[in-house]
Structures are given as C-alpha cells and as structure tokens.
SEDOGU-116221 format. One record per residue (C-alpha): z, y, x; residue in one letter; residue number from 1. Coordinates in Angstrom, 2 decimals, padded with zeros to 5 digits. Example, Ala and Ser with C-alpha at 12.3 -4.5 7.8 and 13.67 -1.06 7.14 Angstrom:
! residues 2
+---------+---------+---------+------+-----+
!      pz !      py !      px ! code ! pos !
+---------+---------+---------+------+-----+
!  007.80 ! -004.50 !  012.30 !    a !   1 !
!  007.14 ! -001.06 !  013.67 !    s !   2 !
+---------+---------+---------+------+-----+
! end
This chain:
! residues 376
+---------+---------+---------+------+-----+
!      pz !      py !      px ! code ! pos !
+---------+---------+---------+------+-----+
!  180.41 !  091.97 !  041.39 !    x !   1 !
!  181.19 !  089.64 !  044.18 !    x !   2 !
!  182.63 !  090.29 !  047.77 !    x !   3 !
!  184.17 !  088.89 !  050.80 !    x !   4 !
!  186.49 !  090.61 !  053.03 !    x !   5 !
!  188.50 !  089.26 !  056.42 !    x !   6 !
!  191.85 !  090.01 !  055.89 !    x !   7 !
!  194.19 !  091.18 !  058.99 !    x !   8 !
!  196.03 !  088.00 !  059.47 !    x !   9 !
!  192.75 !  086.36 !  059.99 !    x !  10 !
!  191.69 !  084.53 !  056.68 !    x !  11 !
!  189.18 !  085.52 !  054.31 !    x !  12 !
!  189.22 !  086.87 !  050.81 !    x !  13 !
!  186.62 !  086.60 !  047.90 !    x !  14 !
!  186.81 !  087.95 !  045.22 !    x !  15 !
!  184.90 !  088.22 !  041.82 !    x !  16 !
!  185.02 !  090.24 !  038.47 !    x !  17 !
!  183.76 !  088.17 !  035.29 !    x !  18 !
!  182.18 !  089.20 !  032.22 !    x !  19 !
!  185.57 !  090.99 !  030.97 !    x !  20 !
!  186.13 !  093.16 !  033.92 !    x !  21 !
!  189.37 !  091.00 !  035.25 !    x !  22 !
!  189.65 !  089.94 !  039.01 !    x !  23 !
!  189.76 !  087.05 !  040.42 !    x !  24 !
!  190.10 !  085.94 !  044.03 !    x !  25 !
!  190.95 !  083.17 !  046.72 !    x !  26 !
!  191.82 !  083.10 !  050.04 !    x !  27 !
!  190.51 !  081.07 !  052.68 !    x !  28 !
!  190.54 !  080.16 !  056.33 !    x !  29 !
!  186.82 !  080.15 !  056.86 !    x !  30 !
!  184.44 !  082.86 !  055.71 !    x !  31 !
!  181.42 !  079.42 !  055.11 !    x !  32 !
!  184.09 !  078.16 !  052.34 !    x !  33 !
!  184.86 !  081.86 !  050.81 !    x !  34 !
!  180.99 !  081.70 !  050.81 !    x !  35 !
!  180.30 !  078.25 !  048.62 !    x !  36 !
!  183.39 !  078.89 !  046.71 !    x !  37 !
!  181.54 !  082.36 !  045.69 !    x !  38 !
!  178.27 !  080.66 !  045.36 !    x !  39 !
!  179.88 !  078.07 !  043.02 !    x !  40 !
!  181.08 !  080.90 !  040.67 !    x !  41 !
!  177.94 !  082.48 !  040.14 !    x !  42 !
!  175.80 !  079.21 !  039.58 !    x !  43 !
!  178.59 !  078.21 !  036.91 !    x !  44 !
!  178.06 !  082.02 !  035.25 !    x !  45 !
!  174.04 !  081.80 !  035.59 !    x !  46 !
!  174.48 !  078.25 !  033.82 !    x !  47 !
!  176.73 !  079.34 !  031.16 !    x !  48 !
!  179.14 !  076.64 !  032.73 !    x !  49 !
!  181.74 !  079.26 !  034.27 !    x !  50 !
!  185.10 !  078.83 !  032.72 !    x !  51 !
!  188.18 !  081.48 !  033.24 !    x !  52 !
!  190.56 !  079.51 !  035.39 !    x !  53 !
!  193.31 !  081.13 !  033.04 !    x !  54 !
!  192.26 !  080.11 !  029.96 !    x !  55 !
!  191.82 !  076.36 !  031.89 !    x !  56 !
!  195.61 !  076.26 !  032.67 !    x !  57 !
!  196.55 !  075.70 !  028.91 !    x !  58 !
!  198.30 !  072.04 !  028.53 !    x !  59 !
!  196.89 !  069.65 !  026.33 !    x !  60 !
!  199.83 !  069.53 !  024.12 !    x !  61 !
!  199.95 !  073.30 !  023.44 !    x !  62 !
!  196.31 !  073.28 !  022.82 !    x !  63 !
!  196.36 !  070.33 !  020.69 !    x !  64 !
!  199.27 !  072.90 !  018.20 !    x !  65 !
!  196.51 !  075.24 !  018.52 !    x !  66 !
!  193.65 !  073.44 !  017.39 !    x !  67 !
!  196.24 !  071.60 !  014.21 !    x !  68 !
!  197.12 !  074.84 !  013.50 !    x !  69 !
!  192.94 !  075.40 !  013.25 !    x !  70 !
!  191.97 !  072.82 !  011.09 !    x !  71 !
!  192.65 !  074.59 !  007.27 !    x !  72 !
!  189.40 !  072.94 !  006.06 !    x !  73 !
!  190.71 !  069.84 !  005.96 !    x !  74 !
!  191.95 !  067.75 !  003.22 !    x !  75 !
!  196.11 !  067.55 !  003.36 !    x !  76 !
!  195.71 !  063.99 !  003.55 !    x !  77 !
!  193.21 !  063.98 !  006.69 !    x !  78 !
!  194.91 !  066.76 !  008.61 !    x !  79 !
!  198.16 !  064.18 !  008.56 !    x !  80 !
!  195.88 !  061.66 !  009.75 !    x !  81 !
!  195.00 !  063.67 !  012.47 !    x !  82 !
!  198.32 !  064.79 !  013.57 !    x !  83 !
!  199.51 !  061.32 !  013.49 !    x !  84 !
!  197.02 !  060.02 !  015.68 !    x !  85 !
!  198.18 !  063.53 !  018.18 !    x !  86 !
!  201.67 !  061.95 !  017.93 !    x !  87 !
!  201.36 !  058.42 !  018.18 !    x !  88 !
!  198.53 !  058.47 !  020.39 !    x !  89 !
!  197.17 !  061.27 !  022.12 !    x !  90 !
!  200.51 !  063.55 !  023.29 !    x !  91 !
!  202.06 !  060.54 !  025.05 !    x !  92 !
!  199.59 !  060.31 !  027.51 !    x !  93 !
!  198.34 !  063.55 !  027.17 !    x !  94 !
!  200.91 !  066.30 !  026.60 !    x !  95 !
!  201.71 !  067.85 !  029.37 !    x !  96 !
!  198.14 !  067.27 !  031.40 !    x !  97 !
!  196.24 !  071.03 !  031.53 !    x !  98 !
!  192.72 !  070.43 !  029.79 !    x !  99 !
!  190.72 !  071.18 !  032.88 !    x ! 100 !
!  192.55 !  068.06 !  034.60 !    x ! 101 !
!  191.13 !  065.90 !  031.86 !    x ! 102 !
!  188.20 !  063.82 !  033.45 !    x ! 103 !
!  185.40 !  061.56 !  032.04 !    x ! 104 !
!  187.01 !  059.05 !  034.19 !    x ! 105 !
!  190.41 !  059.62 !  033.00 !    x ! 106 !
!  189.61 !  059.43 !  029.10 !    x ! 107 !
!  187.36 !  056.43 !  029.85 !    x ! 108 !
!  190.42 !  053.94 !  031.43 !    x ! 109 !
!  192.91 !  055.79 !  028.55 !    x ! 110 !
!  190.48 !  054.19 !  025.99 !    x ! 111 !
!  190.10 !  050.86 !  027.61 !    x ! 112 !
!  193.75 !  050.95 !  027.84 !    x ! 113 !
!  194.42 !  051.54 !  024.30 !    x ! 114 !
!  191.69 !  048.78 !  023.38 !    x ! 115 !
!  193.86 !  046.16 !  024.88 !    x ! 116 !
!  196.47 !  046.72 !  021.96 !    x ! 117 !
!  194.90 !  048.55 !  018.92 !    x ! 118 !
!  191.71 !  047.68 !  016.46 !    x ! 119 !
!  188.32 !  048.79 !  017.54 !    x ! 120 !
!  189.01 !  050.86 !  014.36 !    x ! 121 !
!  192.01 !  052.65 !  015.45 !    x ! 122 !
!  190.39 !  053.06 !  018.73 !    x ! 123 !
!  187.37 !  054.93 !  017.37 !    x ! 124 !
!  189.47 !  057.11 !  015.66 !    x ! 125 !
!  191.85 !  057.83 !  018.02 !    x ! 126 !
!  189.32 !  059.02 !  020.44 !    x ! 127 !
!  187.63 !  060.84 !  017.58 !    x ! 128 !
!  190.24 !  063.46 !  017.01 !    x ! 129 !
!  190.55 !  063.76 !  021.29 !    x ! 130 !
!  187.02 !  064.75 !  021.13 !    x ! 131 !
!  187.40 !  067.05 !  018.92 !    x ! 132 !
!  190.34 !  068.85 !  020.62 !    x ! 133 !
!  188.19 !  068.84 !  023.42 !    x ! 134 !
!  185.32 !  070.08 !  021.70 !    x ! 135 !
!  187.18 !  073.26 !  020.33 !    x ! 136 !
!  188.11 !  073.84 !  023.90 !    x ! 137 !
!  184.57 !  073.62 !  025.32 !    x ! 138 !
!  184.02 !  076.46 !  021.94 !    x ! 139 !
!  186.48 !  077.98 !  023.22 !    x ! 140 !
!  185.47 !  079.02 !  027.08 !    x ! 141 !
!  188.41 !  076.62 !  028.30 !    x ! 142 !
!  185.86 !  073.49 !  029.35 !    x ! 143 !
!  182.61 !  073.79 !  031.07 !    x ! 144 !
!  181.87 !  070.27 !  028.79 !    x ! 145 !
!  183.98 !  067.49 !  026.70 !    x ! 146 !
!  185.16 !  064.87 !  029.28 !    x ! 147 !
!  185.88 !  062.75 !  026.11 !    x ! 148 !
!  181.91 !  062.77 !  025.33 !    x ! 149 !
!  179.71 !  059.51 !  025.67 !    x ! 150 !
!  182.89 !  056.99 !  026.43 !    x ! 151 !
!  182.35 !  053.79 !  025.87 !    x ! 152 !
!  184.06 !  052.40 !  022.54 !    x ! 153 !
!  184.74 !  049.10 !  021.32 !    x ! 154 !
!  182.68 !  047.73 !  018.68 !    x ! 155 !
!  183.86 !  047.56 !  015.40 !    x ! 156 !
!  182.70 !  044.45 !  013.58 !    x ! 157 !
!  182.96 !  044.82 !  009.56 !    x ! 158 !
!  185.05 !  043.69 !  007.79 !    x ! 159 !
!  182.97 !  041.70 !  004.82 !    x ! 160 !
!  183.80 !  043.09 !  001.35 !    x ! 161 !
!  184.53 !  041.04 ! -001.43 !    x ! 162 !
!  183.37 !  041.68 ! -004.97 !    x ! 163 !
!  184.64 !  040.44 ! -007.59 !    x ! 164 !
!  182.68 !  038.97 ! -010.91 !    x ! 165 !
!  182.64 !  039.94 ! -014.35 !    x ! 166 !
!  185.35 !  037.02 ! -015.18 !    x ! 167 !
!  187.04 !  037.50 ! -012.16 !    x ! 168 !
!  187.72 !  041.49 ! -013.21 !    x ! 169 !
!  188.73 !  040.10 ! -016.85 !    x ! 170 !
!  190.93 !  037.79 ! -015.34 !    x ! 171 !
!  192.75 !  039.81 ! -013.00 !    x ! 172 !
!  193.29 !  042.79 ! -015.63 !    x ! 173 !
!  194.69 !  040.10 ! -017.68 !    x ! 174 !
!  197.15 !  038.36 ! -014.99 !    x ! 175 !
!  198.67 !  042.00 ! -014.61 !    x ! 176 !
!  199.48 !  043.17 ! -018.02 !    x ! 177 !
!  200.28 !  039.20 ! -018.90 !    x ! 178 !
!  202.45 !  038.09 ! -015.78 !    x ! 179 !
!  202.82 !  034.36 ! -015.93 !    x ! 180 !
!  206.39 !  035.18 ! -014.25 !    x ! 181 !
!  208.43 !  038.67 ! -014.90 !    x ! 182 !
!  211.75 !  038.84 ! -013.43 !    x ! 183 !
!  214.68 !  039.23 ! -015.77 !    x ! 184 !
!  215.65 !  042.41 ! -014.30 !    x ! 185 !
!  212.32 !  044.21 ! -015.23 !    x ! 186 !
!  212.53 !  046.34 ! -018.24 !    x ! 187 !
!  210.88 !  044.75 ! -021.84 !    x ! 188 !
!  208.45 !  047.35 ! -022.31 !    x ! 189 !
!  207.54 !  046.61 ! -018.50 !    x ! 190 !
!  207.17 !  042.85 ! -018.68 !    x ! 191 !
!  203.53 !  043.60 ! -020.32 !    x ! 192 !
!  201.93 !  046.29 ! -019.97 !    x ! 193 !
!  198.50 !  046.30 ! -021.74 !    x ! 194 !
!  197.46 !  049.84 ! -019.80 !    x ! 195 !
!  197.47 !  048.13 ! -016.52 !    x ! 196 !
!  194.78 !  045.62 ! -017.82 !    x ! 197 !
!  192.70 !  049.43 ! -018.71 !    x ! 198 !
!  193.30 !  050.17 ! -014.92 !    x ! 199 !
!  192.16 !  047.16 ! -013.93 !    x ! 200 !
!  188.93 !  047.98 ! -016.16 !    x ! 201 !
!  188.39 !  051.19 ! -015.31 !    x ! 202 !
!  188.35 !  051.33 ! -011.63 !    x ! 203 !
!  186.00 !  047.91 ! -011.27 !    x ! 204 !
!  183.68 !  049.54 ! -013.79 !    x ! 205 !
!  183.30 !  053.04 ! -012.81 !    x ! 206 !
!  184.15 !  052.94 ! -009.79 !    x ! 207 !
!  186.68 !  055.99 ! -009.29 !    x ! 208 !
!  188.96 !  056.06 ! -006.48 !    x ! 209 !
!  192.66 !  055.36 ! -007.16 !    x ! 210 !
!  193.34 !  059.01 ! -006.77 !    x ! 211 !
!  191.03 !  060.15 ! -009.00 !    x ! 212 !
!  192.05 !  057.54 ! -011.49 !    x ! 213 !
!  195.41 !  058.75 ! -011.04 !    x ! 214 !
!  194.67 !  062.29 ! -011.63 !    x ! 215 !
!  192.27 !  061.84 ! -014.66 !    x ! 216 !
!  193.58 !  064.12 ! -017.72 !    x ! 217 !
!  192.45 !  063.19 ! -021.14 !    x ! 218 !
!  190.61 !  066.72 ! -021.70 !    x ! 219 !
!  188.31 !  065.18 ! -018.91 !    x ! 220 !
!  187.42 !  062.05 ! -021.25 !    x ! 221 !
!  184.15 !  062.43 ! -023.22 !    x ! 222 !
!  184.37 !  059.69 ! -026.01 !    x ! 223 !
!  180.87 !  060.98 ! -027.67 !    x ! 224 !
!  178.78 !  060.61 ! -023.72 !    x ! 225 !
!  181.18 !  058.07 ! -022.96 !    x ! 226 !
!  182.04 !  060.44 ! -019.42 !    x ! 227 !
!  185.16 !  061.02 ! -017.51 !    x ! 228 !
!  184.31 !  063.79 ! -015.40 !    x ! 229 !
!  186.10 !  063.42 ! -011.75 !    x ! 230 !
!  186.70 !  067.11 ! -010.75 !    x ! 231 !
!  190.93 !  066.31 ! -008.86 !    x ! 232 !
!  192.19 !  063.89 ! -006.98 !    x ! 233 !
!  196.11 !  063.00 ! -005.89 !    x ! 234 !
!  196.98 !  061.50 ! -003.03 !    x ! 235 !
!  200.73 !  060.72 ! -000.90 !    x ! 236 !
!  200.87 !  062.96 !  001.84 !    x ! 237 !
!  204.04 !  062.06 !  004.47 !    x ! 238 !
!  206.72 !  064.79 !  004.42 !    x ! 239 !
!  204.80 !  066.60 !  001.46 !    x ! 240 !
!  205.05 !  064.04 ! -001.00 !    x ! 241 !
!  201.94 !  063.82 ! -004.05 !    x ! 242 !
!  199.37 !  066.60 ! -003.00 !    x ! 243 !
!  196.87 !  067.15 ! -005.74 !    x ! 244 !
!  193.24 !  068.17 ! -004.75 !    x ! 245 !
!  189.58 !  067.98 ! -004.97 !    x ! 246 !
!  187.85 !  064.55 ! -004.44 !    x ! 247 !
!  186.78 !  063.26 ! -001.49 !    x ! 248 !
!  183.47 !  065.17 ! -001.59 !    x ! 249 !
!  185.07 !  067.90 ! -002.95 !    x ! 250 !
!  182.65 !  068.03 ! -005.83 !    x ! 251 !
!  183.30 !  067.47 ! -009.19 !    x ! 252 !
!  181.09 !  064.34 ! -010.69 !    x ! 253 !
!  180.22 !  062.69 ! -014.43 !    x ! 254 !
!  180.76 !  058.55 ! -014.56 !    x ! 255 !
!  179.56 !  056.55 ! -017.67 !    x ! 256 !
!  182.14 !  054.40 ! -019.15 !    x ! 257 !
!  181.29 !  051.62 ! -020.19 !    x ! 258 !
!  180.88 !  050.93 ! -024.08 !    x ! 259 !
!  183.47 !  048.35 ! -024.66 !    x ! 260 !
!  186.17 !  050.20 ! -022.79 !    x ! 261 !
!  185.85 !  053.73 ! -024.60 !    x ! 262 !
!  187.61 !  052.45 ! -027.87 !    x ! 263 !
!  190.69 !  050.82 ! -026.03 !    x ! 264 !
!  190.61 !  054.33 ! -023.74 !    x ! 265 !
!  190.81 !  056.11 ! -027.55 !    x ! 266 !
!  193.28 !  054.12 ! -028.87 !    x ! 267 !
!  195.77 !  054.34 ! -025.40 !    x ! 268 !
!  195.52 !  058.26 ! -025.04 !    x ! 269 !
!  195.61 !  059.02 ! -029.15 !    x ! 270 !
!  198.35 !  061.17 ! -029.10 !    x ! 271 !
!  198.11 !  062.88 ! -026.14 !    x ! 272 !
!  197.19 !  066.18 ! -025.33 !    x ! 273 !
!  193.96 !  066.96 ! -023.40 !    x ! 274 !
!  196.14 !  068.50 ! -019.80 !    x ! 275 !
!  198.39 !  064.69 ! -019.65 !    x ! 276 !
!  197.50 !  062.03 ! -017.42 !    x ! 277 !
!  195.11 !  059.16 ! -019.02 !    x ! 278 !
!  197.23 !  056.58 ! -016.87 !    x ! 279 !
!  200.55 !  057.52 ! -015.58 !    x ! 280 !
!  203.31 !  056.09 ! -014.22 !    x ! 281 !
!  205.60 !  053.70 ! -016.09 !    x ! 282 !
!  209.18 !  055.17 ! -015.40 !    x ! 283 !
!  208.32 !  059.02 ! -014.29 !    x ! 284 !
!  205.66 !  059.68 ! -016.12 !    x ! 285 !
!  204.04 !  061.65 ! -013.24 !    x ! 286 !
!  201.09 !  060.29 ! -011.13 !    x ! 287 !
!  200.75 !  056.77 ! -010.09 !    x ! 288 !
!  201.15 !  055.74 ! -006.40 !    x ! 289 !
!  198.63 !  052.51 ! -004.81 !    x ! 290 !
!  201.53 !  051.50 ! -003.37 !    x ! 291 !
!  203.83 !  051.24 ! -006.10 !    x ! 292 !
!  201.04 !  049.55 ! -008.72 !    x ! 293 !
!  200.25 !  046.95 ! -006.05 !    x ! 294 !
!  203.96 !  046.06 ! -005.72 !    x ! 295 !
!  204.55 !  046.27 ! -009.17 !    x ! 296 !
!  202.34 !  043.16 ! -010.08 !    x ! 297 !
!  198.47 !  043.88 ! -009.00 !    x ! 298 !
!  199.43 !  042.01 ! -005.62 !    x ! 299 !
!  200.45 !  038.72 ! -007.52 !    x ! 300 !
!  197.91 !  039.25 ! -010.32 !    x ! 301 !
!  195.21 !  038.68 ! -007.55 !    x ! 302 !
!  197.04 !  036.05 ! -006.02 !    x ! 303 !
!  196.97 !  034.29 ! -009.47 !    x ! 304 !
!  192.81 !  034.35 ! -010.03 !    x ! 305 !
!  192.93 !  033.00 ! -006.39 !    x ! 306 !
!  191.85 !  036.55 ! -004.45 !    x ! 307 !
!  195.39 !  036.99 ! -002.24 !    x ! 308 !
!  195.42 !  039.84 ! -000.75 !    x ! 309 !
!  192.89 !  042.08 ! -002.98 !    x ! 310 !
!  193.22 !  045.94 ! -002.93 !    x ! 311 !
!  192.49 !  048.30 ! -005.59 !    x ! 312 !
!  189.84 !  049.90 ! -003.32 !    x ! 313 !
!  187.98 !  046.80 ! -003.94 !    x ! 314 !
!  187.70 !  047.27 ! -007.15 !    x ! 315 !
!  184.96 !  050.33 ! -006.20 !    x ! 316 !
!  183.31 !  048.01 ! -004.24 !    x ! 317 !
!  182.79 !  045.49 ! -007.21 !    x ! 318 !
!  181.94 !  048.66 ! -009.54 !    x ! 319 !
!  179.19 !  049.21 ! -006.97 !    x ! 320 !
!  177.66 !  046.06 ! -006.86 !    x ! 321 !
!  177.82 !  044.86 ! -010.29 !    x ! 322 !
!  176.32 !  048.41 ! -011.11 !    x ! 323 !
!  173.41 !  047.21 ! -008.61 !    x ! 324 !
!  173.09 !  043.87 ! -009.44 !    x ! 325 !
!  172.84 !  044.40 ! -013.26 !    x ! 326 !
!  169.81 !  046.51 ! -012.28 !    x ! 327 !
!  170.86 !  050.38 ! -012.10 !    x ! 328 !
!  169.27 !  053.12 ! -009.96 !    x ! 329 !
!  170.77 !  053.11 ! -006.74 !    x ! 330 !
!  170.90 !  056.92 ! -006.47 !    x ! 331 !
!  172.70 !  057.19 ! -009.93 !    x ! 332 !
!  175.30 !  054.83 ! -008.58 !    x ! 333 !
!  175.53 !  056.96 ! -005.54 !    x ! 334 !
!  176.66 !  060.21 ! -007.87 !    x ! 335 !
!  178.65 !  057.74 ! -009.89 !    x ! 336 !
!  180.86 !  056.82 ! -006.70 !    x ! 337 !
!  180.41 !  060.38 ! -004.77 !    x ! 338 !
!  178.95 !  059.17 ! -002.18 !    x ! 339 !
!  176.81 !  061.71 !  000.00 !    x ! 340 !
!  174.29 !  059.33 !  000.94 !    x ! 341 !
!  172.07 !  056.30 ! -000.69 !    x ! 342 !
!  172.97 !  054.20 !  002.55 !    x ! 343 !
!  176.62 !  054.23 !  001.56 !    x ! 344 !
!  176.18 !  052.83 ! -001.50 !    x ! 345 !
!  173.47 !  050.31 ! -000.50 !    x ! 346 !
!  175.94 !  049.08 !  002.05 !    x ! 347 !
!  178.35 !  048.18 ! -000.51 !    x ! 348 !
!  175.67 !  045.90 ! -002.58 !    x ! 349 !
!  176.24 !  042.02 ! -002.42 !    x ! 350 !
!  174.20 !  039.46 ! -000.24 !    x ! 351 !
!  170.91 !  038.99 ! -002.62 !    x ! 352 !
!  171.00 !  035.89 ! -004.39 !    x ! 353 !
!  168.72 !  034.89 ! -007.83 !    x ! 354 !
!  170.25 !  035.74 ! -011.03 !    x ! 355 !
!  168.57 !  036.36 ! -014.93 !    x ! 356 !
!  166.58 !  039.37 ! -015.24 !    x ! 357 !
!  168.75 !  042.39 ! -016.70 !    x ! 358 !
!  168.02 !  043.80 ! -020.05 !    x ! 359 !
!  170.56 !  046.33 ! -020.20 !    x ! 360 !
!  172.85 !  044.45 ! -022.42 !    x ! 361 !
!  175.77 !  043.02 ! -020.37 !    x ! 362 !
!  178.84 !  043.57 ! -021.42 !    x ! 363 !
!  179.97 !  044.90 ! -017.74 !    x ! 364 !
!  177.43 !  047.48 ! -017.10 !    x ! 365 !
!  178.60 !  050.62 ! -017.05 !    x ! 366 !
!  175.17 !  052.05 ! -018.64 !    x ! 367 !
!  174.92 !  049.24 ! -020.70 !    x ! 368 !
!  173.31 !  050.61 ! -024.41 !    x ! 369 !
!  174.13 !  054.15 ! -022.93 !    x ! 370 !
!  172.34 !  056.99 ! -024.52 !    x ! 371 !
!  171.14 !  058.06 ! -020.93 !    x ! 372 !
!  170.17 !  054.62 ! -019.55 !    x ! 373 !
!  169.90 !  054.17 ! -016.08 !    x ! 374 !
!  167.78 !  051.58 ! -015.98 !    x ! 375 !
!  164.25 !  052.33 ! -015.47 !    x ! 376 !
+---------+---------+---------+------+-----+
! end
C-alpha cells in the first residue's frame, strides 16, 4: 500500500508498507519527486530488486563478523585464510563503509589499487572473499546485486612446476638423511636420520599432501595391498596451533605404495602400535610441521642435487607426473592425489617428450608389479 499526502507546512509525504507490514516514508518538497520516488519502490518490489533501507545501513565491517561468524563449513585452515585477507585487506578500506555505499565503480579502482602492490594471485583472492561477503548480503535482502561482480582482475600467469626425476628423488632423500655438513650443535641421532630419506620417498611416490603424510597412523598402512589409506589430515592453524581434520576433499582415499618402499615402511614402524604416527617429529614426537622439516635440512638437501628452492608440495607434483609418464590411468592418479577433477591432474603432467615404452616394471611406479595394476 502506497500513498501521498501534502503535509501542512507545505511538503509532501509518501509513504509505503513492504512485504512485512513496516512503514516507510520520505518527505519531499514537490509532490512529481514523492511521485518517482514511489514509482521507484514499486518497480524495485515488482523486480525482486527492492531492498529494506534498514537492513542496507549495516557497515561493511559488522557484516563482514557476521558473515565469519557464518562460514562453519569451512576447513579451520581456510576460514583463517579468509579472515586474514578481512584484516589485512578488506576492513582497511572497507570497515566502516555501509554495504549499500559499495559501488561497481568503487570495488573496481580498490582492485586496481591493490594490483599496483600485490600478486595477481593475492589479488584474485582478495577480491574473492569480498565477493563473497557481498554475495551473502545480496542472499540476504541487504543488496539489490554484488557490486564486486564482473571486476576486472589481473591475470595470473603460472607459475611452471618442476618435477623432479627418478634419480633426482633418490638423490634428494639421500642428501637429507646424509647431510654433507651437520652442525656440531645438532644432536647424534639427528645428524642422520634415515626416516627423512622415507619422507622424501613417500610423498614423491604417492603423492600425499604433507598433512596427510603427517597424520598417517600405522593402523592405516596395508603391507599385504601395499595401501595407506588417507582418511585425516593436520595442518598449523595461527592462534590455534596443529588442527587435525579431514583431507582436502574431505574424503577418505586408498594410494598404492610402491613395492620397494613397503619393506623399509615395515621395518621403520615395527614396533609401533597401529593409533602412532608412521613419521613423526624428531624431538616431540607429535606431528611434523612443513616448516620445521624444510628448515631442518630438506631446504639444503635440494640445494645440494642443484633444485634451490624446492618445496615439499613439489614432491606431489613429481608423484603425478612420473605416475603419468610411466603410463598409469589418468583417472586412477586423480583418486590417488584427491583431486575432484581429471583436469587437475592432467595439468600437473610434464611437457611430452619421447621416452621407452613402459612395461610396468620401473622401479618408481607406484603400481609397478601391483596386484591391481593400473596400467591397461
């Protein structure tokens, strides 16, 4: 229900009731602009585009705790990411700015900004979680439409991966449990370390995740299948410490072990009962940390086979493409990483060059002689 009324000092009131029953009304010095302002209303309600100009008066900062607050699906380590990117990034600019003052215009010059001093990367995901604040608020009945949609982003150009060989995996595994230098200060049973050179193995040829190798208990290690079966995952969470969880795809997966790592996994968990870790950390005991192995000699190991620089992430990315290259299905190296689609996985395959046709027998396949081949 919609009226206009002349009031007795001379102006002119319209008024409106929307879909709740609440008033709402302006005043104005000419009846003509009571009249569009009226007519505006009920085009925005016939076009499912009207928006309570209450609910629009909500800052972005406070909305911003709202929608944190919102996001329970989310792994502990992504909803950190998020609100980091809300405090480094978005509430600076943002914070105090209601949502309905945000414009297309606005977000557009924020992000072209923010281009001139951050990655393409960061950029994208910067303006990632924005949209989706924005998003929740269109949801929401606080936006007639996300102002953050359709901006222009800077291109990301990828970063080339770098795989590693069969000799080059061998080598590095032995550089870090046999450091050419160990300072005096590091503890004997520290100076080699012949489980670091089964790390090394283990994540180039199966391709786990750090965090999953990290969280691997021995009850998850089928010797007979030659299996580990992925089902947790820990990861460092700022101001929460080691949060254990699900993988990444928060499905539990099989991956085939190779044949000529499952006796040297035997022989380094005998012992040990089926909840401990397979690989844990040298002075605590508890759950490795990236960080920590890297600085604790996988940094110089790659240095010394000439790779500076190297991650352990890589090592999945050589797991995938010596998995390809020796000639396994590319959907059964998909489930073997987790990834959701076939793309991912293609994406992390090498540049195509001629090499001997695969019989199944190298040394570094992970289905190599496997009961359940996956070469077909």
């Amino acid at each position: 229900m919609a009226s206009i009324a002349k009031r007795a000092d001379g102006r002119w009131r319209a008024r409106y009731r929307d879909a709740a029953g609440k008033e709402h009304a302006r005043h104005f010095d000419r009846k003509i602009d009571a009249q569009r302002w009226l007519d505006s209303v009920t085009t925005a309600v016939q076009t499912g585009l009207y928006i309570d100009p209450n609910k629009g008066k909500v800052t972005v900062g406070e909305w911003a705790a709202r929608w944190l607050d919102g996001q329970a699906h989310l792994k502990p380590s992504t909803h950190e990411r998020y609100a980091g990117i809300l405090r480094e990034h978005v509430l600076p600019h943002w914070r105090d700015r209601r949502i309905t003052e945000v414009s297309h215009a606005d977000v557009q010059g924020w992000i072209t900004r923010l281009a001139t001093t951050r990655s393409p990367a960061t950029v994208r995901k910067v303006h990632r979680v924005f949209s989706l604040l924005l998003k929740t608020g269109v949801k929401d009945g606080r936006l007639a439409r996300n102002p953050a949609a359709d901006a222009n982003l800077p291109r990301v150009v990828p970063r080339e991966h770098r795989y590693l060989t069969h000799e080059q995996v061998h080598a590095l595994a032995e550089a870090l449990a046999k450091p050419a230098a160990v300072s005096k200060h590091r503890r004997l049973d520290e100076r080699e370390d012949d489980a670091k050179r089964l790390i090394v193995l283990f994540l180039a040829y199966t391709g786990v995740r750090f965090g999953e190798l990290a969280a691997l208990r021995v009850g998850r290690l089928d010797f007979l299948r030659r299996r580990a079966v992925i089902a947790e995952s820990v990861t460092v969470v700022q101001g929460s410490g080691q949060v254990w969880g699900t993988p990444k795809s928060h499905e539990r997966r099989e991956v085939p072990i190779p044949r000529f790592l499952i006796d040297e996994l035997a022989k380094h968990v005998s012992g040990k009962s089926p909840d401990e870790l397979v690989f844990a950390g040298v002075r605590s005991g508890t759950a490795m940390r990236a960080a920590i192995f890297r600085r604790a000699g996988f940094d110089k190991a790659a240095e010394a086979i000439g790779v500076p620089g190297l991650h352990p992430h890589e090592l999945r990315h050589t797991a995938a493409s010596l998995a390809i290259a020796s000639g396994a299905n590319v959907k059964v190296v998909q489930q073997m990483l987790g990834h959701k689609s076939a793309t991912v996985t293609l994406d992390l395959r090498p540049p195509l060059r001629r090499r001997p046709r695969h019989r199944g027998r190298s040394l570094g396949c992970p289905c190599a002689r496997s009961p359940r081949s996956t070469h077909r």
